[in-house]
C-alpha positions in Angstrom: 16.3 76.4 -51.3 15.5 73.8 -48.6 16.2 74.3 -45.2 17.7 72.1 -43.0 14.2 70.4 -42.1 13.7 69.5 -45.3 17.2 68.7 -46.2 16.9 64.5 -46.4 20.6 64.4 -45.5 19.8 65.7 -41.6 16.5 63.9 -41.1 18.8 60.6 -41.9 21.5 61.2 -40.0 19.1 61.1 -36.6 16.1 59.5 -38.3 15.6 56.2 -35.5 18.1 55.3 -32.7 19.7 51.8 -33.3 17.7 49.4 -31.2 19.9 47.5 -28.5 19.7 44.1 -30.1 22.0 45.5 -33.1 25.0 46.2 -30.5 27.2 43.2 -30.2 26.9 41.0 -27.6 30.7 40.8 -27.1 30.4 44.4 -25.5 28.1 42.8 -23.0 30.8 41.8 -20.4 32.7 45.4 -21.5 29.7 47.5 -20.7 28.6 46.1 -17.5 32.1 47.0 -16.0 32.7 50.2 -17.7 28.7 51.2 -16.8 29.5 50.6 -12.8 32.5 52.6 -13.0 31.2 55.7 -15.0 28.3 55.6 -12.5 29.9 55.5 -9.2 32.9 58.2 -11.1 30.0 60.4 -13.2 27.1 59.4 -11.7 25.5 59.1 -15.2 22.9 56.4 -16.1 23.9 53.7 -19.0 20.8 55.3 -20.6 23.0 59.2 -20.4 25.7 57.2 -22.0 23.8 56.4 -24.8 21.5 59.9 -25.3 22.0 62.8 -27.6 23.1 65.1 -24.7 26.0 67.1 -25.2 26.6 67.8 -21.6 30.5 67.7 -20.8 29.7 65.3 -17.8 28.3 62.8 -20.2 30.5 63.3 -23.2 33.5 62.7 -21.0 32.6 59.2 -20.1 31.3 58.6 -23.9 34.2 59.4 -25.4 36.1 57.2 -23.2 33.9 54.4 -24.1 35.1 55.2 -27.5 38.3 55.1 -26.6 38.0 51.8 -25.0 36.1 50.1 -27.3 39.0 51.5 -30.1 41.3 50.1 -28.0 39.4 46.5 -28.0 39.4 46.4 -31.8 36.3 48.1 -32.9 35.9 50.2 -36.0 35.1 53.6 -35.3 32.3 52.8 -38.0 31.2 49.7 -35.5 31.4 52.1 -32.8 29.4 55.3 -33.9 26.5 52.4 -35.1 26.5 51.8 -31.0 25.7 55.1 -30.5 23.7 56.2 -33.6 26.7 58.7 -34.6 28.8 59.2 -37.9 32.8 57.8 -37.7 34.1 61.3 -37.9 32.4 62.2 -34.8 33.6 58.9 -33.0 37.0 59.7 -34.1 37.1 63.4 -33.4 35.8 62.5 -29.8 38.5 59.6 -29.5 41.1 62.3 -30.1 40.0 65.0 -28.0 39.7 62.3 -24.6 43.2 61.6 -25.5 44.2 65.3 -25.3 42.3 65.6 -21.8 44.3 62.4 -21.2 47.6 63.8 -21.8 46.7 67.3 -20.2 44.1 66.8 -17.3 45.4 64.8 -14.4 41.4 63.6 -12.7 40.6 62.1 -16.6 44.0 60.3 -16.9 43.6 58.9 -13.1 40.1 57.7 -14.1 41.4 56.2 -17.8 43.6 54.5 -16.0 41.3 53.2 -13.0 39.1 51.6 -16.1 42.1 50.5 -17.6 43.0 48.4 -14.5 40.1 46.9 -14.1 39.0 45.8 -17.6 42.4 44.3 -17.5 41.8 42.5 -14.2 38.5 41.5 -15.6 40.4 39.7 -18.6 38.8 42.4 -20.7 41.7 44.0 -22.2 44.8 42.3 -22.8 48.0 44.0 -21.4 
């Protein structure tokens, strides 16, 4: 019996982060607003954003990148490529923001602060 070491299946699924130059340049202009909001908000690094950590005060601010970036038109496969993560996850995250959306008033103020100004930016369309 292998353990999960030896298992190929988990040493793929984390094997080598996706370098930057394989994320789309059409996120550029996305990222550099959402990154000045979530660090002034969070005060989490673009670098945090992208990491393994499972901290709440950096999956937060992930998952509403997800959202985002859902919202924009991207696959949740195109979007868990980004950040070296399977679909399900990305989706599973994607639906849990939206539950602290609906139920937690600081996240929805926030969602809708980034909302605002990607749309003011020409980022999102109304």
């Amino acid at each position: 019996m292998k353990t999960i070491e030896e298992n190929s299946m988990w040493q793929n699924r984390r094997a080598k982060p996706k370098s930057k130059s394989t994320r789309s340049k059409k996120t550029t202009k996305l990222d550099n607003v959402f990154s000045k909001l979530i660090q002034s908000h969070y005060k989490i690094s673009k670098e945090d954003l992208f990491s393994d950590c499972r901290k709440p005060q950096i999956t937060e601010p992930r998952q509403l990148h997800w959202l985002i970036l859902r919202r924009k038109g991207y696959t949740l496969k195109s979007i868990g490529d980004m950040y070296n993560r399977n679909y399900s996850t990305v989706y599973s995250g994607i639906k849990h923001i939206e539950c602290l959306i609906d139920s937690d008033k600081k996240v929805r103020e926030f969602y809708q602060k980034v909302i605002n100004e990607l749309k003011r930016e020409s980022i999102l369309e109304e």
